[in-house]
N, C-alpha and C positions, 0 to 999 in steps of 0.2 A: 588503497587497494583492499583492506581487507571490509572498508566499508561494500565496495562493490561485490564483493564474496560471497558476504551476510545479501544483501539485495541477488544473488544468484540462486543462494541453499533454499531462501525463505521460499520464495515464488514459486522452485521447483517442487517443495515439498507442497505446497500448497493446488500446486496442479495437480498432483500426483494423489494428494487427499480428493481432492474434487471427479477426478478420473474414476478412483475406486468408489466414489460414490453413484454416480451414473453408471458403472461395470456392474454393481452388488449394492444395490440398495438398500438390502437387508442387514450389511456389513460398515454399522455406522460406529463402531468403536475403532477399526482401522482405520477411516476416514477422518474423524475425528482428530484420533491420537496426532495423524500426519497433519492436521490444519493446524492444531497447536503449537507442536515442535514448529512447525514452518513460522508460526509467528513470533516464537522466540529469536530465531535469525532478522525477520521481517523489523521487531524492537531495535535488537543490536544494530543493526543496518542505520536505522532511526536516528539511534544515539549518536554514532561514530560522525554519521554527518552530520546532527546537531552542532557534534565538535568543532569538527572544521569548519561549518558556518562562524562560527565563536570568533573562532582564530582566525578567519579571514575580516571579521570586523572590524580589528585593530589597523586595516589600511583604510579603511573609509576615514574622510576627512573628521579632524577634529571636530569635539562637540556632536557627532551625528549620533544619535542613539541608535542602535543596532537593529530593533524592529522596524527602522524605515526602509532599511534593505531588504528586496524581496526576498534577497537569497537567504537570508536567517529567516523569514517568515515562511519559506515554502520548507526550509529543512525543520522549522518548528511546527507548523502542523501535521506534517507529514511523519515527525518523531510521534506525535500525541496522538494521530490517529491510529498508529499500531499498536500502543497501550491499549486502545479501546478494543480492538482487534483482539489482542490476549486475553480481555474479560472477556469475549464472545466466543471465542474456538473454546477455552481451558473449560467456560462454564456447561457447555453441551458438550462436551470430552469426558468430563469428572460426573454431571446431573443431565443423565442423555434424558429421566423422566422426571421430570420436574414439575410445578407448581406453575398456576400460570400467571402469577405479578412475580415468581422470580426468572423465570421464561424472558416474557415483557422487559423487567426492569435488566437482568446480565446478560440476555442474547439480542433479542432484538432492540434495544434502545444502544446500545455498544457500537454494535453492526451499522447501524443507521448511523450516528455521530462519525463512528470512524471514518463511512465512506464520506460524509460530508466535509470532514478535516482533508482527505484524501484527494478532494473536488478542488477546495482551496489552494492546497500547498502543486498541485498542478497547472492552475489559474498563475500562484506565484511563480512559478519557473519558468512558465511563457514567459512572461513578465520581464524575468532574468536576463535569458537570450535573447529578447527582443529588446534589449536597452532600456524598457519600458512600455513599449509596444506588445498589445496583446496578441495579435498576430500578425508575424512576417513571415515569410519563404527564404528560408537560408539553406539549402540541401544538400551544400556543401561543409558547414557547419555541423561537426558529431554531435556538442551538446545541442542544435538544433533538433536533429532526430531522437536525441536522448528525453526533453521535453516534450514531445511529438508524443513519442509510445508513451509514454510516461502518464502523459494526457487519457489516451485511451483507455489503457491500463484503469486508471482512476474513474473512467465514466462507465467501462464493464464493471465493476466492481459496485458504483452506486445504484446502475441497475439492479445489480444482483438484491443489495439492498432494501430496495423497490420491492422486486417481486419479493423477498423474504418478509415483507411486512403484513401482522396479522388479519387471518379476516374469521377466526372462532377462537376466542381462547380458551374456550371448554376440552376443544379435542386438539389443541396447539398445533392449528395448520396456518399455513400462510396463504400467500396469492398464487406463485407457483413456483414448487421448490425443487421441480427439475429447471426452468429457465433459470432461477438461484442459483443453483449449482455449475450449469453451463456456462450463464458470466462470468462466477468466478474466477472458472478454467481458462476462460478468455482474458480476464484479467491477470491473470498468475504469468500468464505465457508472456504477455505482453512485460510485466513489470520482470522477468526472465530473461529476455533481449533487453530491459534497460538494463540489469547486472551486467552483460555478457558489454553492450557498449560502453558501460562506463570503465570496463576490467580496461578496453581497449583506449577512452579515454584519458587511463592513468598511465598506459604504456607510450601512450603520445607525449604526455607529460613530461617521461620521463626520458623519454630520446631530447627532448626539446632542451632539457635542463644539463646534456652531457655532450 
């Protein structure tokens, strides 16, 4: 549960930085502060299910190494990529003017890796739900819709990505950092409903087990 929590606070706060950034563009320290904090929760999130991935490994048959399960490699990328995330919100939060190879090397090279860990551990989760199959139609299946958003969630976000990637590093502008910002939002919202289904998820869980 409280993994689902942290995947609820992160996203919201991260919408909510991104919102204030399209509201008040000139108001990039409040925008900022709330992408950070949100990736503190977004880590913790990370971690908690790293865990359980862990702990769910000990039922895979003897001998199997744990990375051959999708479900540890979608909760392991998806842990790493929001590490990278907290080197890219904290470093434009704390050096909103910077220099441009520490720009390059703690914002946008962070940004970009994260969403690409973020592309993978979504790839994995299909993976999951689908037995091994990349794509089925289960719509009856919550973690079906949970990898679903989840999916999306992760392809808004590398767009964002995308357009956040430089094209002067003299005046440190990118391709376009209102479509950046907009994905975001779009992916924040999206990884937001998967908090809120997986809260519901754990509630299913837990009727099943009493």
């Amino acid at each position: 549960m409280s993994t689902a929590i942290a995947f609820i606070v992160g996203p919201f706060l991260f919408a909510l930085g991104s919102f204030v950034s399209l509201l008040t563009p000139n108001n990039l320290n409040a925008s900022s502060a709330l992408l950070a904090i949100g990736s503190i929760f977004f880590t913790a999130g990370g971690f908690w299910q790293l865990q359980q991935a862990r702990i769910a490994t000990k039922k895979l048959p003897k001998n199997t190494r744990s990375w051959k399960w999708c479900g540890f490699r979608c909760a392991a990328t998806q842990s790493a990529g929001t590490i990278f995330f907290n080197v890219n919100t904290f470093f434009l939060w704390v050096y909103p003017h910077s220099s441009e190879y520490s720009w390059l090397i703690l914002a946008i090279f962070p940004n970009f890796v994260g969403s690409v860990l973020f592309l993978i551990s979504a790839t994995e989760g299909l993976l999951e739900v689908g037995h091994g199959k990349l794509l089925v139609y289960e719509p009856m299946h919550l973690g079906w819709w949970i990898a679903i958003v989840n999916g999306l969630g992760c392809l808004w976000f590398m767009q964002s990505a995308v357009a956040a990637l430089p094209v002067s590093f003299h005046s440190l502008s990118v391709i376009n950092i209102e479509m950046s910002t907009r994905t975001t939002l779009m992916g924040s919202i999206a990884f937001l409903v998967v908090g809120i289904l997986s809260l519901a998820e754990c509630s299913e869980d837990e009727n099943a087990t009493t």
